[in-house]
N, C-alpha and C positions, 0 to 999 in steps of 0.2 A: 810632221804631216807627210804621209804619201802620195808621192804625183805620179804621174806615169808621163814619161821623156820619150822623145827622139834618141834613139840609137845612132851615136855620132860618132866623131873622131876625138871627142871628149872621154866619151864614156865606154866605147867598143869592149876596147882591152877590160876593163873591168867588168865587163857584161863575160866576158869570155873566162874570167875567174871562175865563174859563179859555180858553186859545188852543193851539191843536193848529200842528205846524209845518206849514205849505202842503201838502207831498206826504201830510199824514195827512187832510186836510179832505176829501177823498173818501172816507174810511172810515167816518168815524162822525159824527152830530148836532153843531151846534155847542151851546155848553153852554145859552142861551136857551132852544133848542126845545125839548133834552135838559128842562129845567125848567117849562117851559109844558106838555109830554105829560103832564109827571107829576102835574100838579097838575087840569089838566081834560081830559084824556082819557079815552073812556068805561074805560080800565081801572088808572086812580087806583087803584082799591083791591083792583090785585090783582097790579101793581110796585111795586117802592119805588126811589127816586134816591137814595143816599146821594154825599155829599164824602166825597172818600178825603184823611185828612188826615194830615199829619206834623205829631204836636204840635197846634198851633190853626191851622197854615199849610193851607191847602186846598190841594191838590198835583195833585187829580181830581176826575172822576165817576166812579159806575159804577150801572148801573139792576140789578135783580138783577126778575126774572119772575117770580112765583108761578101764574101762569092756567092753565098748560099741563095735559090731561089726565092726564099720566103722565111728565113729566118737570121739572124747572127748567131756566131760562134764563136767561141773563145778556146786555145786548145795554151798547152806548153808554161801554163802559171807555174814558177817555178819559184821559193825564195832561197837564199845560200842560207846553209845550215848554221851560219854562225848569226843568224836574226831570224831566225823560227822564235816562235812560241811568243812574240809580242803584238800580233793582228795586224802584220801588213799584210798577209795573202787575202783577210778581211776587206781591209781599205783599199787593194789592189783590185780586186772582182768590185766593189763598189764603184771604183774610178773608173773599171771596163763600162759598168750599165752603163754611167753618165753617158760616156762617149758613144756609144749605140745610141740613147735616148736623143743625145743633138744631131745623130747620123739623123735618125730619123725616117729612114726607109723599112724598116721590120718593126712588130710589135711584140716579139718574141725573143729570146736567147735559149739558146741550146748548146748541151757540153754532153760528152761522152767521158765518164768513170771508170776505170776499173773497177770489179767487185771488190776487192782484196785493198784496196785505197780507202779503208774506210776515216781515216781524216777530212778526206777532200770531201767524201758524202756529207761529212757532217758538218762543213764548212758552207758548202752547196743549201744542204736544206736549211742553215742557218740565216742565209740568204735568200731565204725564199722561193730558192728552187724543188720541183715537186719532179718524183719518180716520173717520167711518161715510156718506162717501156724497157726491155731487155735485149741483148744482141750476145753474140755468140762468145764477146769478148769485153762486152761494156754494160755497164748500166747507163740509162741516159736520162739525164735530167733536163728541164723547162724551166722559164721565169718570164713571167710579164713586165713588160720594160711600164 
């Protein structure tokens, strides 16, 4: 089962392993920076970093947004390439909704894709997120919490 943890003095150093395979390292943070924003970034206190873990093994990242005037976001899902291809990054975005749906202040989630990320598209509309629009550098998708 996937949970999504606190980023602690348990699990840091292993949050800080985490390796994306080559062709995904254009996609998203690597896990350092992922972990330095969150900690002194002016908006530390208003994401949070959680490890996305199997059991105590740390499997991910994923930063989940609270800032946004009228919606949530999730950016930085990340899994190490040595546990792809078994559906955490699935139960990872699933575990994100929950935690927005008990936040409970938005009725929406919003993410920003690359076009050329076509995995995560399809992870995304698998989850029921739908295209809402284009940007210079993203596609952006929606889902109703």
């Amino acid at each position: 089962m996937i949970k999504l943890r606190d980023i602690d003095e348990q699990n840091f150093e292993a949050c800080s392993e985490l390796m994306c395979t080559k062709e995904q390292c254009q996609f998203t943070n690597a896990p350092v920076w992922s972990l330095l924003q969150a900690a002194y970034s002016n908006l530390r206190d208003k994401t949070k970093l959680f490890a996305i873990c199997r059991g105590k093994t740390v499997v991910g990242l994923i930063r989940l947004d609270f800032h946004l005037p009228d919606c949530y976001e999730f950016t930085n899902l990340m899994i190490d390439q040595r546990w792809q291809r078994r559906g955490y990054a699935t139960c990872a975005v699933q575990a994100a909704l929950r935690v927005f749906r008990e936040d409970g202040k938005h009725s929406v989630v919003k993410i920003k894709v690359a076009p050329e990320n076509e995995a995560a598209i399809r992870l995304y509309e698998k989850l029921g997120f739908a295209c809402c629009g284009e940007s210079e550098h993203f596609v952006h998708f929606e889902c109703a919490l």
